[in-house]
N, C-alpha and C positions, 0 to 999 in steps of 0.2 A: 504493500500500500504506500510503504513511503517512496517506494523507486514511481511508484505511478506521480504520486503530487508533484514527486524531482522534473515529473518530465510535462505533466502542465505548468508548474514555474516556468522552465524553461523557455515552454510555449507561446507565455503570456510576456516573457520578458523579451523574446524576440521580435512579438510583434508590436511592443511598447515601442521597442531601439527601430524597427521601419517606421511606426509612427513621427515617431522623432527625424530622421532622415529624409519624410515624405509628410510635409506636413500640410493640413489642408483634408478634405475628405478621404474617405478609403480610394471614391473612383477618382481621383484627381491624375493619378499616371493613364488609365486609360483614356481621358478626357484631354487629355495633353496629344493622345496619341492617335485621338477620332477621329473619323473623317468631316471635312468640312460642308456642311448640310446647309444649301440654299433651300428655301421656300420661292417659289418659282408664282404668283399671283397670274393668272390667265390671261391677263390682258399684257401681261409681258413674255408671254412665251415665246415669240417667235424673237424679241432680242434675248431671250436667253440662249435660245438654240443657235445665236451667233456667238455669241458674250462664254458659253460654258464650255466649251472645247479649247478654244484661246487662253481662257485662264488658265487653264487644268494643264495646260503645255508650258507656261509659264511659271506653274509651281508643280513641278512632277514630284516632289518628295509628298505633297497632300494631296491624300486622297479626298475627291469631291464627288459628291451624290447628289439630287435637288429631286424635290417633289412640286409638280402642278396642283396648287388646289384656289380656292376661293380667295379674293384678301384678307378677307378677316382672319381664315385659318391659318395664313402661313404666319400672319401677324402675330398671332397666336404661339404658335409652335414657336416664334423666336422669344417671345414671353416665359412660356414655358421651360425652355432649352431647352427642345426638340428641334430646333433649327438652328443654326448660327448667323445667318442674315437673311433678309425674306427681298424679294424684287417685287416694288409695285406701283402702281400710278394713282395715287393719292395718299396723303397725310395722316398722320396717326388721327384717330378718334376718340374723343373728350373720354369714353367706356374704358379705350385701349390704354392711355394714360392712367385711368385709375387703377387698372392692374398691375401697371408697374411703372414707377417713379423714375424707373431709369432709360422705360425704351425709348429710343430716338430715331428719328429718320434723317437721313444726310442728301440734301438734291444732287442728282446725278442729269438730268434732263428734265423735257417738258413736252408735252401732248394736249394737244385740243381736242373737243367736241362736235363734233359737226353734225348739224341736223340737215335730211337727207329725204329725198324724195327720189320717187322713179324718174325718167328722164319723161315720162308721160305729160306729167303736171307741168303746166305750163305758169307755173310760178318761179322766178329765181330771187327773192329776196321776202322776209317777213320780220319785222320787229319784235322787238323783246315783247309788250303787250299781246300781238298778234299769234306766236308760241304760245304763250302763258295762257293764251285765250282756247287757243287749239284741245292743247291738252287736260282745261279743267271746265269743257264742252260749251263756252261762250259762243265759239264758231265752229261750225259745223258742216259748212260747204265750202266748198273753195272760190267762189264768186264771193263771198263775206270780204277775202281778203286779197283781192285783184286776179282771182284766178277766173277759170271756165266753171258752169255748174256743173259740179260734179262732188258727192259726199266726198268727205275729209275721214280716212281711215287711219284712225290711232295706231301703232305699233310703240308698246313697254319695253319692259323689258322684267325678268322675275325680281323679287328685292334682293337675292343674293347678287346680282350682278353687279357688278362694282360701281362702272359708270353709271347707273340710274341715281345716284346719289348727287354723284358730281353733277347733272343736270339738273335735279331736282334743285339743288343747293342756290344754285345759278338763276335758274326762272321763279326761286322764290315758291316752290310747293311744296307740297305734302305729298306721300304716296301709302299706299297698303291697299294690300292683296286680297281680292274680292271673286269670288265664284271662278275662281283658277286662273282671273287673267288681274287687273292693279286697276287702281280707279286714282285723279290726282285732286288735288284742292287749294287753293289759293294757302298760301302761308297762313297756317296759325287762325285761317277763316272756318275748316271744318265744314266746308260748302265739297261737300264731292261732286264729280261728274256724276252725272246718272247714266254714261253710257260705259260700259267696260271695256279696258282695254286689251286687248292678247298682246301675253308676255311668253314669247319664245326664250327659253334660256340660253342661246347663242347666238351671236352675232352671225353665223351663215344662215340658221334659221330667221331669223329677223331678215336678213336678205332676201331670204326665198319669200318670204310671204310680202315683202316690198315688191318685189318684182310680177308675182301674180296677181296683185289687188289692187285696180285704181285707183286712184287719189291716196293712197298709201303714205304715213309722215313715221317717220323715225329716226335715230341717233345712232352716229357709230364713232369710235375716236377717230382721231385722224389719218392715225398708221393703218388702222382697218381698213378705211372708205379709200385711200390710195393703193390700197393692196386688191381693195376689190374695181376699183378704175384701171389699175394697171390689164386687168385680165377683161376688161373691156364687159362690166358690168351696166346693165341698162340704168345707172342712178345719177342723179346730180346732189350734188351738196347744195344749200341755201345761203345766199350771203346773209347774214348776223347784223340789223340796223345799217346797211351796206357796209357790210365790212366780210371781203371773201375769209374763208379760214385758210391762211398759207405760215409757209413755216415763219416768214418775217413778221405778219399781224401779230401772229401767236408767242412768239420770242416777245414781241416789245410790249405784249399786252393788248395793245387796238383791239384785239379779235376778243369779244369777252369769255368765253368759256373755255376754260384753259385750266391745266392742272399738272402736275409735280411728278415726273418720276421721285423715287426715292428709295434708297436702302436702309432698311429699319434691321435696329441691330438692339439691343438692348446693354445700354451702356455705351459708353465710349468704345467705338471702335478698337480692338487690339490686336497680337497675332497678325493671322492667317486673313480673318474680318477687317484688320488694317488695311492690308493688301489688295483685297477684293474692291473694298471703296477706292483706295487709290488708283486700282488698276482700273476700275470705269472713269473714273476725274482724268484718267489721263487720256494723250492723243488717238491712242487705239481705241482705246474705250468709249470716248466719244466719238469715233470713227464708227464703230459699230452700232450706237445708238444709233446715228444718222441714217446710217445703211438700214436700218430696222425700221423706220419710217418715225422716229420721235425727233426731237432738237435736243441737239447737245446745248450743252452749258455754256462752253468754253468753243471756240471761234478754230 
């Protein structure tokens, strides 16, 4: 019995002397040794799939993984430490802040809005009022606001979608999910549409049903609607109180609806997450934003 207790001392005292050596949690050496876990936000996937291969060559000693999910979730996961930096196109949320004091976002670039019609509608400019009017069912034909008669067909989008926020936030409404499709209301007036609106959960669905249904109105970022004009889609963008959405409106502000890439890290940047921000700040980095269809930062 006493050779046994010899040899848990022993036990307890060796793992005292690695604590000692290794101080900080038990997982702190594996954590030292992890792979570095992007959260990939959906509306930046296609500059990840430039931006992830480039890095990962550039630092071949860490290994790198990333997951596509929602923004909230990836925003999450890097809350959590489930992620070590999330990619996404919009700013931490008053909710996201209150879970942790430390997460932060660093701008990396910048993307606009563009609200978007088939190439049918023979409308190319509508005013702030005029959207606002659209979407919380003031107007209702397209003759209301200099177009031909013909109904005005709503396209949402679901609440998880990230942009619907960003627009929402912009035109000053409200939104929630009503009989499977989103209904909007004047800020803080509580006056809903009384017609509903379908909310496709992706931006190529939202396409598809823009391009089947007359008078058709909806939003897609910038880097989308140039990716789907590149392939010679039937749609036009709307100028914004005349002001077209292009990368220079959108950089100096003119164009109003506009909004932040960002990589949200929780805490100051360090490591590996150093690196990763710097390497998008830098000329490559903002070489491949560019190329991804967003505005770099830096010229």
């Amino acid at each position: 019995m006493k050779k046994f207790m010899s040899q848990v001392s022993l036990c307890i005292n060796a793992a005292l002397v690695c604590s000692l050596l290794m101080p900080g949690k038990l997982n702190a050496q594996a954590q030292s040794n992890d792979t570095f876990k992007i959260g990939i936000a959906v509306t930046t996937r296609h500059l990840m799939e430039l931006v992830e291969p480039v890095f990962a060559k550039t630092n071949p000693s860490t290994p790198v993984t990333s997951k596509i999910d929602e923004t909230g979730n990836v925003v999450d996961a890097v809350i959590i430490g489930k992620a070590s930096v999330a990619v996404t196109t919009r700013n931490l949320k008053d909710f996201e802040i209150k879970k942790s004091a430390t997460v932060m976002g660093t701008p990396i670039g910048l993307d606009g809005l563009v609200v978007a019609v088939s190439s049918s509608v023979p409308v190319s400019n509508l005013s702030f009022e005029q959207i606002a009017g659209i979407y919380t069912g003031k107007f209702t034909n397209w003759n209301q606001v200099g177009g031909n008669d013909m109904p005005i067909f709503v396209i949402g989008r679901v609440k998880a979608y990230d942009p619907i926020q960003l627009f929402a936030d912009f035109m000053q409404l409200d939104t929630k999910p009503l009989n499977g499709g989103i209904v909007y209301s004047e800020k803080g007036k509580n006056t809903w549409c009384t017609t509903i609106a379908f909310s496709p959960t992706t931006d190529d669905a939202a396409l598809e049903l823009l391009l089947q249904t007359p008078g058709a109105i909806t939003y897609f970022p910038l880097q989308i609607f140039n990716n789907y004009h590149k392939k010679n889609k039937k749609l036009k963008a709307l100028d914004f109180n005349g002001i077209k959405a292009t990368n220079t409106t959108i950089a100096s502000g003119e164009y109003f609806i506009h909004r932040r890439l960002n990589v949200m890290t929780n805490g100051t940047p360090t490591g590996v997450s150093k690196k990763f921000v710097e390497f998008m700040l830098s000329k490559k980095g903002q070489h491949l934003i560019r190329q991804a269809g967003f505005l770099s930062l830096k010229k």
